[in-house]
BAFI-263162 format. One record per residue (C-alpha): residue number from 1; residue in three letters; x, y, z. Coordinates in nm, 3 decimals. Last residue first. Layout:
N
MISE     i    aa        xx        yy        zz
MISE   NUM   ALA         X         Y         Z
...
END
This chain:
429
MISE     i    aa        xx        yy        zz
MISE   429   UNK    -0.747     3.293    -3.308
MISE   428   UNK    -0.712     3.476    -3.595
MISE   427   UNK    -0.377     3.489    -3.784
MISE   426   UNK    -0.152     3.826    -3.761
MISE   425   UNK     0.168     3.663    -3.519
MISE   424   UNK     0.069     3.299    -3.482
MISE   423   UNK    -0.027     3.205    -3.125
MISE   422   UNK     0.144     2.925    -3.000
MISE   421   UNK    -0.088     2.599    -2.815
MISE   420   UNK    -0.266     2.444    -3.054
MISE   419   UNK     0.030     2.223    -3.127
MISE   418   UNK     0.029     2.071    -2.789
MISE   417   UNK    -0.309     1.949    -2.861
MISE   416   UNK    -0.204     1.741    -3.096
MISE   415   UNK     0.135     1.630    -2.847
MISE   414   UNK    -0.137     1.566    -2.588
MISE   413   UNK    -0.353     1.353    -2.806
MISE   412   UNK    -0.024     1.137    -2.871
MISE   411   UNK    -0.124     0.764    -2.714
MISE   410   UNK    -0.491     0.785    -2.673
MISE   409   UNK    -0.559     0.961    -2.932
MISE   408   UNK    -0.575     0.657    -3.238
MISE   407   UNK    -0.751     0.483    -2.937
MISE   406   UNK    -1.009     0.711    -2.915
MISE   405   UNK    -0.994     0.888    -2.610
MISE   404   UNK    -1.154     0.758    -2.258
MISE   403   UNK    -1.429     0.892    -2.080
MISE   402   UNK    -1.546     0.925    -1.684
MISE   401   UNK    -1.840     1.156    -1.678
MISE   400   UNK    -1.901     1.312    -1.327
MISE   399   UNK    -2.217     1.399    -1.184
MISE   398   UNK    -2.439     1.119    -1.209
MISE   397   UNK    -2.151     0.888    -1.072
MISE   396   UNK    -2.102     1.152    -0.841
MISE   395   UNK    -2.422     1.119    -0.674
MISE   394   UNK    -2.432     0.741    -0.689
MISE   393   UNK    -2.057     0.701    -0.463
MISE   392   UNK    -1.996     0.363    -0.371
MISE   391   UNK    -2.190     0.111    -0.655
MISE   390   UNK    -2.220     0.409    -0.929
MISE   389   UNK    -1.888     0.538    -0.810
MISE   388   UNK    -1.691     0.211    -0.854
MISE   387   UNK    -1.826     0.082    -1.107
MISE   386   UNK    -1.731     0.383    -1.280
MISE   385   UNK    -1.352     0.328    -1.235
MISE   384   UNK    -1.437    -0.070    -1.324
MISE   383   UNK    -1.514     0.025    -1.677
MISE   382   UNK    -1.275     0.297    -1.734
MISE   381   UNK    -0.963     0.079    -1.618
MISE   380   UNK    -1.116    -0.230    -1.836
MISE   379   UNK    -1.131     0.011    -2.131
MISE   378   UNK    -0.779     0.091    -2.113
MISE   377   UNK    -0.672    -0.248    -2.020
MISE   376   UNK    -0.804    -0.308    -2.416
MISE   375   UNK    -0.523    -0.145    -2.558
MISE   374   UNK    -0.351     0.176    -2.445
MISE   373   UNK    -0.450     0.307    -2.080
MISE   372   UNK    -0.107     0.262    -1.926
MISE   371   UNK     0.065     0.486    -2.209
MISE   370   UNK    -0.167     0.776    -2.116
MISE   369   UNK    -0.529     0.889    -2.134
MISE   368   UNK    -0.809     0.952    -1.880
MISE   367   UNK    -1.069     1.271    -1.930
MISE   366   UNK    -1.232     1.294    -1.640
MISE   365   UNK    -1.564     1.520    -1.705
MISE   364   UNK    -1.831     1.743    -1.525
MISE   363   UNK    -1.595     1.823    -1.218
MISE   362   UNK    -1.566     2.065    -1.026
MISE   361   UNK    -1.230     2.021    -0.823
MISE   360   UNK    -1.137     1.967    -0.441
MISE   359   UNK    -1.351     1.736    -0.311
MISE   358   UNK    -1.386     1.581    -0.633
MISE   357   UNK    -1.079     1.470    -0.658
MISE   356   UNK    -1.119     1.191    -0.407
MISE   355   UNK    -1.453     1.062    -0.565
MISE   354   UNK    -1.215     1.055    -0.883
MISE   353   UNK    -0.945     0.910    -0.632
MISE   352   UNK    -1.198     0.559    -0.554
MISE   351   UNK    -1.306     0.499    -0.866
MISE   350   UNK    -0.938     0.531    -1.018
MISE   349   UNK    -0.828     0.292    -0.725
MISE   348   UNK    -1.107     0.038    -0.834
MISE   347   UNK    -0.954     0.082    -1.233
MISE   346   UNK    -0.587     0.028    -1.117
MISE   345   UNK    -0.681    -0.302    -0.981
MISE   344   UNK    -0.923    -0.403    -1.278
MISE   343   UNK    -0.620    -0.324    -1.489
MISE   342   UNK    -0.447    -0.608    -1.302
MISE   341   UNK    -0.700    -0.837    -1.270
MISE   340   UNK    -0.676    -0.819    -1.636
MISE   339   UNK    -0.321    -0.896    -1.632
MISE   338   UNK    -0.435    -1.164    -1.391
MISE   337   UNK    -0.683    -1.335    -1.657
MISE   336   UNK    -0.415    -1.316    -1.970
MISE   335   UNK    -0.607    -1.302    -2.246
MISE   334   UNK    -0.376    -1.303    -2.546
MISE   333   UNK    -0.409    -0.888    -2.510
MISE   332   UNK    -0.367    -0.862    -2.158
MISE   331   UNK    -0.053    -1.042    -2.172
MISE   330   UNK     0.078    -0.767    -2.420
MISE   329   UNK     0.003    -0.522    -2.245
MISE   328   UNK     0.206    -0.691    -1.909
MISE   327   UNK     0.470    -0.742    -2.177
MISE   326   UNK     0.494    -0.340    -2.320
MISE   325   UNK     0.441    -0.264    -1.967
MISE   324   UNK     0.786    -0.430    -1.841
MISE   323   UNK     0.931    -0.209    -2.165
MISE   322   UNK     0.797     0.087    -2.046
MISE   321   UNK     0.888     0.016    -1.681
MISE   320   UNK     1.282    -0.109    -1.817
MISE   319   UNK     1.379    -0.482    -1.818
MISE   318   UNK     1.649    -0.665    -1.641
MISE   317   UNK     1.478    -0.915    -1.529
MISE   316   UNK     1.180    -1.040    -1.739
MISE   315   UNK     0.801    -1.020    -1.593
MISE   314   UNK     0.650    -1.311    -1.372
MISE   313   UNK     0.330    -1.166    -1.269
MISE   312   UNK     0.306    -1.235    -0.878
MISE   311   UNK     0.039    -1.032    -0.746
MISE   310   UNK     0.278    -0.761    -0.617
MISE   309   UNK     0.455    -0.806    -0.972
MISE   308   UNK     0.164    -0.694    -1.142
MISE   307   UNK     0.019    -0.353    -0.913
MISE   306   UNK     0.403    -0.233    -0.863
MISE   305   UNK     0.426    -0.249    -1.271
MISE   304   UNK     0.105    -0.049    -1.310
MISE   303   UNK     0.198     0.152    -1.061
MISE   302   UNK     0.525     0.260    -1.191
MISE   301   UNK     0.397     0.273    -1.547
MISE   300   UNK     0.126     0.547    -1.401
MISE   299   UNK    -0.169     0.595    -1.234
MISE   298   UNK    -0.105     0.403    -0.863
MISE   297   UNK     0.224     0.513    -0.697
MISE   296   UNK     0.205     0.795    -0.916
MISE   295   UNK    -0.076     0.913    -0.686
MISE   294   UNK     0.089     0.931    -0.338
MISE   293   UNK     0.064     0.690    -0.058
MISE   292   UNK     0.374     0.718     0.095
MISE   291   UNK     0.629     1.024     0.091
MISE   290   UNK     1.028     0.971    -0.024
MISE   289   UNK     0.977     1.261    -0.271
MISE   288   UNK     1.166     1.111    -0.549
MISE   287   UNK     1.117     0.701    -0.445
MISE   286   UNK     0.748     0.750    -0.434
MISE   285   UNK     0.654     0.510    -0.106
MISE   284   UNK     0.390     0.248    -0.088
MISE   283   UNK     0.134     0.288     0.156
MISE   282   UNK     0.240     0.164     0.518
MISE   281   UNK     0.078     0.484     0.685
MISE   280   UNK    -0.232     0.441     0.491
MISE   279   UNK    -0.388     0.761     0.368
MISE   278   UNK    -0.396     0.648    -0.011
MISE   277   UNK    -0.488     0.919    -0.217
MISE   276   UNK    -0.176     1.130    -0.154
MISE   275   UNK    -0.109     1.397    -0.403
MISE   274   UNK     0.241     1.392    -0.585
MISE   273   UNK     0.178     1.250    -0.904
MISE   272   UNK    -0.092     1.489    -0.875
MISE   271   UNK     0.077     1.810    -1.017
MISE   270   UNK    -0.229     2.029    -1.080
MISE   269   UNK     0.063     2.311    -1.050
MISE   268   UNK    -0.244     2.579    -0.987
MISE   267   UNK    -0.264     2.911    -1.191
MISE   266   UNK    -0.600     2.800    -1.336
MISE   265   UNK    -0.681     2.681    -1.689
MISE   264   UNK    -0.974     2.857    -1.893
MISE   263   UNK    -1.261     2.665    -2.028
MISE   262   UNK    -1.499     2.846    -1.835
MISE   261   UNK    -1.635     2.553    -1.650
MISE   260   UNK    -1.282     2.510    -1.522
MISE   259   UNK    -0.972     2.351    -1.781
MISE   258   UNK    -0.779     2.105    -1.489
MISE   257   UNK    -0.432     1.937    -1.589
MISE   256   UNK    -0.299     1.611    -1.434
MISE   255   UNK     0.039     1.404    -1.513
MISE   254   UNK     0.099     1.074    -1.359
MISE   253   UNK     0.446     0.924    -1.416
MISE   252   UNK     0.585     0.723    -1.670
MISE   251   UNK     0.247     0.761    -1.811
MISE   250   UNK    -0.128     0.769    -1.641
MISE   249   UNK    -0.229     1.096    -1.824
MISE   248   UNK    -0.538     1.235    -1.609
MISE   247   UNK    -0.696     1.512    -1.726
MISE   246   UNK    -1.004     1.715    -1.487
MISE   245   UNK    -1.296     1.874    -1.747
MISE   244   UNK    -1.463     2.186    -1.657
MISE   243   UNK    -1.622     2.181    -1.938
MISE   242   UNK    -1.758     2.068    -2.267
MISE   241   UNK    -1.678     2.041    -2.603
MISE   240   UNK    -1.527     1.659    -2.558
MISE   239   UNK    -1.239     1.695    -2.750
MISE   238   UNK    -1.129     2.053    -2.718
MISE   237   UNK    -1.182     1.985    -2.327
MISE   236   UNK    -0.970     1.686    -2.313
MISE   235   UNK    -0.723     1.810    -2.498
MISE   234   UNK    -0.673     2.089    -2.258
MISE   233   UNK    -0.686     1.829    -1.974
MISE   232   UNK    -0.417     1.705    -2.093
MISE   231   UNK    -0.176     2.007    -2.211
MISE   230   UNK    -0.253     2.124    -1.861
MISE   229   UNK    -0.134     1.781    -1.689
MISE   228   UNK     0.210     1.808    -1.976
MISE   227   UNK     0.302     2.132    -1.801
MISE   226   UNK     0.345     2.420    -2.046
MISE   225   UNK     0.570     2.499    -2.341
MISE   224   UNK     0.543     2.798    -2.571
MISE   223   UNK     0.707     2.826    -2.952
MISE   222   UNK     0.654     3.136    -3.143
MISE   221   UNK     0.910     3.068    -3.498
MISE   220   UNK     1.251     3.156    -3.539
MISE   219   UNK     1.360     2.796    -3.550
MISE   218   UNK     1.692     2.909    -3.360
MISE   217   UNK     1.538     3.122    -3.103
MISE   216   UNK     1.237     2.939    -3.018
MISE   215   UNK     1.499     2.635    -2.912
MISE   214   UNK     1.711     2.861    -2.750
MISE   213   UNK     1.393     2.986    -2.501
MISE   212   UNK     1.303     2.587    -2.512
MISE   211   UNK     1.582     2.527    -2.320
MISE   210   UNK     1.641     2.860    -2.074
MISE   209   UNK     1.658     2.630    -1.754
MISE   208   UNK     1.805     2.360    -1.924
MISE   207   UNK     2.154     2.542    -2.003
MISE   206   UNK     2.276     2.751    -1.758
MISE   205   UNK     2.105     2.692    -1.482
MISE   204   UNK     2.034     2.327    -1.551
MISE   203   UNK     2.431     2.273    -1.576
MISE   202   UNK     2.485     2.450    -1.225
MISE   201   UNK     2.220     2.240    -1.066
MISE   200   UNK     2.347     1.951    -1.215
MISE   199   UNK     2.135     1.738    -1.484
MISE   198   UNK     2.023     1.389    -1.370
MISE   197   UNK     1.718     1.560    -1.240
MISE   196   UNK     1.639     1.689    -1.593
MISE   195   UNK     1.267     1.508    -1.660
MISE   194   UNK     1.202     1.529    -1.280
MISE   193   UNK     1.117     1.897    -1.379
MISE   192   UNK     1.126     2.248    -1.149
MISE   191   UNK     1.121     2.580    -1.308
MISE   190   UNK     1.233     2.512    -1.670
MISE   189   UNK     1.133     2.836    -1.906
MISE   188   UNK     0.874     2.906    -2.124
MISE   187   UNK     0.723     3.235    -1.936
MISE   186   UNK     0.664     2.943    -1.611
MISE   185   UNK     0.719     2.588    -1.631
MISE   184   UNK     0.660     2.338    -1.390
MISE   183   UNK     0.717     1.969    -1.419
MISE   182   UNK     0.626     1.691    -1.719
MISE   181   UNK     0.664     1.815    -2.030
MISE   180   UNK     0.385     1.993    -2.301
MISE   179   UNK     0.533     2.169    -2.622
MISE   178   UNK     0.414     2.403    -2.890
MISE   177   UNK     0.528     2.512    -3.204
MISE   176   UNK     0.457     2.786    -3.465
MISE   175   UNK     0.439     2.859    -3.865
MISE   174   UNK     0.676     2.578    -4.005
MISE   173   UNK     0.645     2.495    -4.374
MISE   172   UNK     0.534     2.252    -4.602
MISE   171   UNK     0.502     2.029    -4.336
MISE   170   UNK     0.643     1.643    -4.300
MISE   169   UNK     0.978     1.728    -4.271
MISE   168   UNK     0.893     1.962    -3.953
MISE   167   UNK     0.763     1.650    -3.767
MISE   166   UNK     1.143     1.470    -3.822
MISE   165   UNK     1.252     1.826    -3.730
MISE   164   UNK     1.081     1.853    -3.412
MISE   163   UNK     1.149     1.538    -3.254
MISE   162   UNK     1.490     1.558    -3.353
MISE   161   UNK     1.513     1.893    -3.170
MISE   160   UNK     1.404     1.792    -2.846
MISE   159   UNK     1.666     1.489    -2.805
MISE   158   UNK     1.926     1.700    -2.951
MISE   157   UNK     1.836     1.967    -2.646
MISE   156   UNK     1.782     1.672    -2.387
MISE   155   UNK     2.091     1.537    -2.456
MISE   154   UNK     2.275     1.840    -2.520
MISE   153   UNK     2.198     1.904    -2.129
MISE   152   UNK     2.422     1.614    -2.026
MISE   151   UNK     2.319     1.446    -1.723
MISE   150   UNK     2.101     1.170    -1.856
MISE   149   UNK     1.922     0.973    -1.617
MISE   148   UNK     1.559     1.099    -1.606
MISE   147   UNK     1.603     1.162    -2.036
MISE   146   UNK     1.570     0.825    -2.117
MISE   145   UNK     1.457     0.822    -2.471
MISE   144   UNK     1.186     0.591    -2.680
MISE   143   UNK     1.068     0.789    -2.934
MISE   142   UNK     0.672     0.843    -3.047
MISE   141   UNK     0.543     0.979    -3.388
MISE   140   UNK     0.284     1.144    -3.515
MISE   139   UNK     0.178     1.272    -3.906
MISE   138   UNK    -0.085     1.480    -4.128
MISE   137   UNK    -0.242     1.548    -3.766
MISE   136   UNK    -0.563     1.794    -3.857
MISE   135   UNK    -0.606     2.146    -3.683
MISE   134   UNK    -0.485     2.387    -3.964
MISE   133   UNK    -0.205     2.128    -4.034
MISE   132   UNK    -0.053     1.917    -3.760
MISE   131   UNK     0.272     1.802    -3.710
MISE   130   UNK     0.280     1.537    -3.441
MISE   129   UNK     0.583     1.501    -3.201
MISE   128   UNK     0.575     1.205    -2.895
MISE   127   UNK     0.918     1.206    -2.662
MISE   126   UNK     0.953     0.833    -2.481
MISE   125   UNK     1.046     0.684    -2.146
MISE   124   UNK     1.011     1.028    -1.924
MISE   123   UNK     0.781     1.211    -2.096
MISE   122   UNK     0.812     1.470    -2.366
MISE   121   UNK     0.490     1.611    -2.575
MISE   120   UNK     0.541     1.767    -2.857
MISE   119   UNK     0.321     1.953    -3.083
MISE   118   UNK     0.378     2.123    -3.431
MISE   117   UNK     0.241     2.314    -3.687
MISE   116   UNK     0.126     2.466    -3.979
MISE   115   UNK    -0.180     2.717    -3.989
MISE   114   UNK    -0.461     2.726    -3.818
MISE   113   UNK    -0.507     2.511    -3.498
MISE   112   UNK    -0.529     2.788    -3.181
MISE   111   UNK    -0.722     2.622    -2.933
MISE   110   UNK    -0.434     2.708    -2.682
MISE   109   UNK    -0.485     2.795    -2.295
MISE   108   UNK    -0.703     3.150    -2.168
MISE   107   UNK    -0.549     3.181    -1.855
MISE   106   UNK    -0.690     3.234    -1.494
MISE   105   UNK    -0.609     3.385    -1.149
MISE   104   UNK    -0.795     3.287    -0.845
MISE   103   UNK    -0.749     3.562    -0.501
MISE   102   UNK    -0.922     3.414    -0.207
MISE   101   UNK    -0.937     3.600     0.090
MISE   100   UNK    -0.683     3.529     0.321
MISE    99   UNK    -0.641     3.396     0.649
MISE    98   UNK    -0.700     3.628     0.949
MISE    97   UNK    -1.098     3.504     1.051
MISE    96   UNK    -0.916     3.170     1.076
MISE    95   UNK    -0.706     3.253     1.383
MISE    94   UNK    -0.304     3.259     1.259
MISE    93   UNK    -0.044     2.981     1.197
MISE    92   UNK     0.190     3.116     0.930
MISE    91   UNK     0.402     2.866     0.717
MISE    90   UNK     0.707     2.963     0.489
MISE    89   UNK     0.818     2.798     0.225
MISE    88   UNK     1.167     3.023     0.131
MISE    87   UNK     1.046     3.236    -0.180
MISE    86   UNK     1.131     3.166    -0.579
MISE    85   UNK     0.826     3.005    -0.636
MISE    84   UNK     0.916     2.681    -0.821
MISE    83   UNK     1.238     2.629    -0.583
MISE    82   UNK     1.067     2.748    -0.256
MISE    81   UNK     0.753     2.470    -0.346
MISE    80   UNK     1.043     2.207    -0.380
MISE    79   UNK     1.217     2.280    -0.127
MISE    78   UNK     0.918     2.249     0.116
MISE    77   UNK     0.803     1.944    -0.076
MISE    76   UNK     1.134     1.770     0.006
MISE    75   UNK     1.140     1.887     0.367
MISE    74   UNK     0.805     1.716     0.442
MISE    73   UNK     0.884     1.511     0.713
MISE    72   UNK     1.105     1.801     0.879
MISE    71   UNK     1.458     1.827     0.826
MISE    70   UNK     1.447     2.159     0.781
MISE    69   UNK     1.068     2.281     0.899
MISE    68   UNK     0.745     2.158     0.671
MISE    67   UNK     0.625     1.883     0.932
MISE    66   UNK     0.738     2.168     1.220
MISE    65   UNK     0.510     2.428     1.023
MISE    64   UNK     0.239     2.159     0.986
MISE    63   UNK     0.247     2.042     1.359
MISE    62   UNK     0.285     2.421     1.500
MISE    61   UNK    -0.019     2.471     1.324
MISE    60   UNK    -0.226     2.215     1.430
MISE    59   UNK    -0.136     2.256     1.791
MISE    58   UNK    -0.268     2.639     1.731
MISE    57   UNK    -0.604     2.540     1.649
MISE    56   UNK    -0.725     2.700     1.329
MISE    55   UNK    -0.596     2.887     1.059
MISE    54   UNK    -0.293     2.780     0.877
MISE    53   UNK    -0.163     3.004     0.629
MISE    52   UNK     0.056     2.826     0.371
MISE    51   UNK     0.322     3.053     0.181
MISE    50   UNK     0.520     2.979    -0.143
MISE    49   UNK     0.238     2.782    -0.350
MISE    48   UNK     0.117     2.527    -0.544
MISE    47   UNK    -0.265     2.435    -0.655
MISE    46   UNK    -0.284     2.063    -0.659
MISE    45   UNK     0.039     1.971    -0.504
MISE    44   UNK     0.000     2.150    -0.190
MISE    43   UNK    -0.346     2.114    -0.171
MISE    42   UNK    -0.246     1.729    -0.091
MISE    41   UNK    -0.024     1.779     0.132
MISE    40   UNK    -0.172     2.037     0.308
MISE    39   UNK    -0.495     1.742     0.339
MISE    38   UNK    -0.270     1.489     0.436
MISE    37   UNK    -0.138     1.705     0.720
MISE    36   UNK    -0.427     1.823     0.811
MISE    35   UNK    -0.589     1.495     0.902
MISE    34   UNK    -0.282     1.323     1.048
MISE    33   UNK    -0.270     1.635     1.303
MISE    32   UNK    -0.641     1.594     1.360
MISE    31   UNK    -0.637     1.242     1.476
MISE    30   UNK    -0.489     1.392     1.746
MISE    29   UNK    -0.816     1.573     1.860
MISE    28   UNK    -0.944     1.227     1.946
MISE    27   UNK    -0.964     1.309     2.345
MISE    26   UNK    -1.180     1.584     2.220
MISE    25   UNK    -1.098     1.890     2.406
MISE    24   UNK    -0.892     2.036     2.162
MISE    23   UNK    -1.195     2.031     1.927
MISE    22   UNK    -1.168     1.779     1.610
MISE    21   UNK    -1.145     1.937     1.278
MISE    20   UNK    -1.385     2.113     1.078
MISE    19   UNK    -1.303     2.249     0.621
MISE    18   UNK    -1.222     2.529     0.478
MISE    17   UNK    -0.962     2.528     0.163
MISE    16   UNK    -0.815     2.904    -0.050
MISE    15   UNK    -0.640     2.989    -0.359
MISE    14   UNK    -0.449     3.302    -0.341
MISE    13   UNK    -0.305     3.454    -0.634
MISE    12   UNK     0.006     3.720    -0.561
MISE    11   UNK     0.197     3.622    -0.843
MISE    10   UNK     0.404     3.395    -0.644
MISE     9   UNK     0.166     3.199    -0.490
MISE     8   UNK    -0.032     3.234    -0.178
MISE     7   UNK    -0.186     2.927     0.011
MISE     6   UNK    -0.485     2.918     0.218
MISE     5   UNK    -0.632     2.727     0.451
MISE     4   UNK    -0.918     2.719     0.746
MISE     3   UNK    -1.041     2.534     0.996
MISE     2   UNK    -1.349     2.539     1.205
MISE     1   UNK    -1.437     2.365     1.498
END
């Protein structure tokens, strides 16, 4: 029988799922509930929003609303989604006929390169800057920081503003900058970001939430920030030419973007990180959200480190993720054979959540970048990724292109593209 979704969002967009579930009558209807529930999740995180309507079999409702309740299972995500959109979650169980229509928004993102400027991109073990000069990087560099446990906001301010002016000394002069970070940010300002979660509420309200708005004012230049997943798959699409193209940044998290066949970016979060792709219930758990199963548990430093030490890779106590990569990298490089088991790992699971993603994106290309992809485990992820679909899933693997950056790129192609971002007052686009 049929089922259908839909979520609104703050702006009024609607973005819309149908898919069958089980009759009541089955005796396997509650399979269902497990069903649904992984699916919400999952739409959830990919295109955001402040109200679900759920429109099928009652039962199925009352099992999301009550998963999505106070003290529900899914508590975190319901705060979460109330805190980006600025409206209590709230789930309706209706007929299907009585969900919405959909209602897409979407944004013309960067491609602007003349002039002088810069791009950032801050993640959670290092901040990258490049400064870039009508569309070629005269200069990049990468910073190891920790911003996840500092609770001082003039951390993260002096953190931001080195970046910048180390890139700024290497331009003649500064005409714009733009910015990519992991969480949600909407008009330039902090929504939601596990970058500050050190920070107190009352500190982020007053001083991280309007960050980058000081930061505009004092260079006195346009300056925009946006998730780092757009900022990917934005780079992505100026690299390759061709769209829609889906960005994956396997970091100290995972960060996604999606540019559709127009090259324009939706009004969805695109935050995978927290997306299940593993439906087991003894996945491994994401210590922020306290779910199982979800991506960063397997495209990122954390699963790259889970992946090693689970097969028994000895790496030094006391170490950090990036640094614990730094060795596993470095393993791969002498030759290491379970290091490369390793990547091989992460590559089958890539397979795997491309044919995943592709029930709920068109794809033409998967753009994959990220600290976990440097060196030659890079290539290895790529290579066993499409092994996977041409063995498992042939019609995708015709489909759906599955490319790496160069390896100059690889590391700080989001900062480049960051750059592109901010348009500058009287040039042409």
């Amino acid at each position: 029988m049929p089922l259908r979704l839909a979520l609104e969002r703050a702006d009024g967009s609607v973005s819309t799922y149908a898919t069958d579930v089980l009759p009541d009558t089955s005796p396997d209807f509650p399979a269902n509930l497990r069903y649904v529930e992984r699916l919400v999740k999952f739409l959830l995180w990919q295109r955001g929003g402040w109200k679900l309507y759920v429109g099928g079999p009652a039962e199925i409702g009352r099992h999301i609303q009550e998963s999505y309740a106070p003290n529900g299972i899914r508590q975190f995500d319901a705060e979460f989604m109330g805190g980006v959109y600025e409206h209590p979650f709230t789930v309706v169980i209706t007929d299907p006929e009585n969900v919405p229509n959909e209602k897409e928004t979407f944004i013309s993102l960067g491609r602007h390169l003349e002039g002088c400027r810069i791009g950032f991109d801050l993640g959670a073990s290092d901040r990258k800057a490049s400064a870039v000069i009508d569309g070629e990087a005269i200069y990049s560099e990468e910073v190891p920081w920790d911003p996840r446990n500092a609770s001082d906001p003039e951390y993260h301010y002096a953190g931001v503003m080195d970046s910048i002016r180390r890139a700024a000394a290497k331009l003649p002069r500064l005409d714009a900058v733009g910015g990519s970070a992991a969480g949600v940010y909407i008009n330039d300002r902090v929504r939601v970001a596990s970058l500050f979660r050190a920070v107190s509420k009352a500190d982020f309200d007053e001083k991280i939430a309007g960050l980058f708005l000081r930061i505009r004012e004092e260079l006195g230049v346009p300056l925009v920030v946006v998730n780092d997943g757009e900022v990917t798959a934005l780079a992505g699409s100026m690299s390759l030419g061709e769209n829609p193209v889906l960005g994956i940044a396997m970091g100290s998290s995972q960060a996604a973007g999606y540019v559709n066949k127009t090259g324009s970016i939706t009004g969805w979060l695109n935050e995978l990180a927290f997306a299940p792709v593993d439906y087991r219930h003894n996945a491994p758990v994401d210590e922020w959200s306290g779910d199982a199963g979800c991506g960063v548990q397997y495209f990122s430093q954390v699963g790259a480190i889970r992946v090693a030490e689970q097969a028994g890779m000895e790496l030094p106590r006391g170490l950090g993720l990036p640094e614990k990569l730094v060795v596993l990298q470095e393993k791969m490089q002498s030759g290491d054979l379970l290091s490369q088991q390793v990547y091989e790992t992460i590559g089958t699971y890539l397979g795997y959540a491309v044919a995943h993603y592709s029930d709920f994106y068109e794809m033409k290309h998967v753009l994959i970048l990220g600290r976990v992809t440097t060196g030659p485990g890079g290539e290895i992820i790529l290579q066993k990724a499409q092994e996977v679909l041409r063995r498992e899933f042939e019609d995708l693997s015709g489909r759906i292109s599955l490319a790496l950056p160069d390896e100059s790129n690889r590391r700080v192609g989001q900062s480049i593209a960051a750059a592109s971002l901010p348009t500058i007052q009287g040039a042409e686009s």
